[in-house]
N, C-alpha and C positions, 0 to 999 in steps of 0.2 A: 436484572431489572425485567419486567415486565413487559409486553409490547403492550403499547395504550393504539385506545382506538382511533383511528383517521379521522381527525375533525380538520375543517378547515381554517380555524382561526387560530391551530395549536402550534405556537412555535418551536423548532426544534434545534438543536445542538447538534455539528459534529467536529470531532478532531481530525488533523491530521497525524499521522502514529509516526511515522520516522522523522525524527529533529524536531520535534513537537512536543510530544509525548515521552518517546523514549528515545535513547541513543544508544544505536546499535553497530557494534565494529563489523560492518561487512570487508567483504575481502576489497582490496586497493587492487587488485590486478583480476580483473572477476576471469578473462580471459585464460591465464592461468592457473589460477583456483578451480575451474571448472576443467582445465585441461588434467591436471594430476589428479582429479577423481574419477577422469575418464582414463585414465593408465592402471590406476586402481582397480576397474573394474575390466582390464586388458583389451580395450577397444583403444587402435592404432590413434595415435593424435600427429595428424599432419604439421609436416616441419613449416608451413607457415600458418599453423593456428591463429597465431594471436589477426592475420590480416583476414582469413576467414570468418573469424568470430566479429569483426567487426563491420565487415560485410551483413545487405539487408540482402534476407535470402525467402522473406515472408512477405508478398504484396498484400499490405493491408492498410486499408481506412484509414485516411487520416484521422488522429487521437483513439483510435482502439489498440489495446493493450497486444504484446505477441508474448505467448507465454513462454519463457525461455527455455524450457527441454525443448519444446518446439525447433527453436531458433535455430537453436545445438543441434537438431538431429539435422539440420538442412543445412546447416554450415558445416557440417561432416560430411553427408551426401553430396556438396557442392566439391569436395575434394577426393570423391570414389569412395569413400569409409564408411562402411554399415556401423548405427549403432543397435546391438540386437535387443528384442525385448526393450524393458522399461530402464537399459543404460543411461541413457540420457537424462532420463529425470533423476535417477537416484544419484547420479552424477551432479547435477544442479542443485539438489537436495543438500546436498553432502559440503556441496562447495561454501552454499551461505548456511553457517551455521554460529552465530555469531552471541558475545558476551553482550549484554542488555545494562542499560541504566536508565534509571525511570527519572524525568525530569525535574526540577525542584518544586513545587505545586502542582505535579499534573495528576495527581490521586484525587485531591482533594478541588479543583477546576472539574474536574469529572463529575465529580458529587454533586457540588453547587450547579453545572447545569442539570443535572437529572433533577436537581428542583425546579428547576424553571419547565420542563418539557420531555420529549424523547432525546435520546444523547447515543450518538452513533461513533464510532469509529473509522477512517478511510487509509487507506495504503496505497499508494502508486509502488504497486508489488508485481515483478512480472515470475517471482519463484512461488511455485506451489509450496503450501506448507508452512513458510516463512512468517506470516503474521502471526499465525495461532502460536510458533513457537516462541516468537517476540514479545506475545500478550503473557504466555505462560509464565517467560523469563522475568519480567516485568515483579513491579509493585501495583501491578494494574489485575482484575480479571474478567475473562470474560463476560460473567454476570455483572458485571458493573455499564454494561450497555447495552440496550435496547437491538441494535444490529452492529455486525462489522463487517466491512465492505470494504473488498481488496479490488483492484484493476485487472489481474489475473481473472479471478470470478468474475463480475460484471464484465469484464471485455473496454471497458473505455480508461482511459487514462487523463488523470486531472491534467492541464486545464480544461478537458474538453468537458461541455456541462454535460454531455451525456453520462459523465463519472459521477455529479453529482443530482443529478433528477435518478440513478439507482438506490444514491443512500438517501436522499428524501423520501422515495418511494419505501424502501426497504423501515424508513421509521413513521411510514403510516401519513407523512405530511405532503404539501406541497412544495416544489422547491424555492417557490417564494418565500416560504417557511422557515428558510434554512438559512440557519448562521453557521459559517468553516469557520473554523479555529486553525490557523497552520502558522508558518514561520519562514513559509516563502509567499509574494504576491504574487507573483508569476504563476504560481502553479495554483493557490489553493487561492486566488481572484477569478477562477475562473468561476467561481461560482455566482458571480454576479448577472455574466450571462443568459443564465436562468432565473434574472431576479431573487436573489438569495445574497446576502451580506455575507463580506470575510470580514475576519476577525485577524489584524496580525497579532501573532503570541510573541516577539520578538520584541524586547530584550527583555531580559529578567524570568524569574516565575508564573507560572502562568495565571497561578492561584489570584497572586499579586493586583494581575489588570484584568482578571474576568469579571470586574464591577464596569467595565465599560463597556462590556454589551447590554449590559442593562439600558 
């Protein structure tokens, strides 16, 4: 799609992409997963990884995103363990690599709002890489939306509205403007914060009940 121009009276669309959209097998043990591609690439993995990894080893902001090579390289370094080079990430990389199913109506939910306005996509994604390869795997594609807007890249993390005043901004509107489509309220209400409507997609197709944002 096309980016349209920033009016102020143009209302906009976006998704939320995991459990929304599409459904994606990440790892169930992410702390593991990311430990055996860190063996993989022969950087020592501490005998208490898994309480390391879940250790907070990044002082940040409440609701901004930490990108998880990050996390990883300091939940290493908190146990004496250099990762060299770009291990860490290619390690996290490696880790989420996951089979995709695209939801019952969410092709075609897509479509219908790109009639109505801009139609963005959002991910509470702290892996680099991961969305693009999610959208790829997908019955979805990237030109089917105006922006996508991961938490990794922007830096904030839904609920916090600063997640979504980036995909408002990123589709040219205000975030008044903005109607989330997601499938948790918890997370993807936070858009209300910013004056902007959520949409729950929850239960069924999404195709189904996207005549109630009308």
């Amino acid at each position: 799609m096309a980016t349209r121009r920033r009016l102020a009276l143009v209302s906009a669309t976006s998704f939320a992409l995991f459990d929304t959209l599409v459904e994606a097998d990440l790892p169930p043990d992410p702390a593991g997963a990311v430990g055996e591609e860190l063996r993989a690439r022969d950087v020592p993995v501490p005998d208490d990884w898994a309480d390391a990894y879940d250790e907070t080893h990044v002082d940040a902001p409440a609701g901004a995103e930490v990108p998880l090579p990050a996390h990883v390289s300091r939940a290493l370094a908190s146990r004496g363990v250099d990762a060299p080079g770009n291990a860490a990430r290619r390690a996290v990389v490696a880790a989420f690599d996951p089979s995709v199913r695209t939801r019952a109506g969410a092709v075609e939910a897509v479509a219908a709002a790109g009639e109505r306005g801009p139609v963005g996509v959002f991910a509470n994604c702290a892996v680099p890489e991961l969305v693009g390869r999610v959208l790829v795997r997908s019955d979805l594609a990237r030109d089917d939306f105006d922006a996508v807007v991961s938490s990794v890249a922007c830096g904030w993390r839904a609920p916090d509205p600063r997640a979504f005043e980036r995909v408002a901004d990123a589709l040219g509107v205000d975030a008044a403007r903005l109607t989330h489509v997601g499938s948790d309220p918890e997370v993807g209400g936070g858009v209300t914060a910013c004056g902007g409507r959520f949409f729950d997609a929850r239960p069924g197709a999404i195709s189904d009940r996207l005549s109630a944002i009308e």
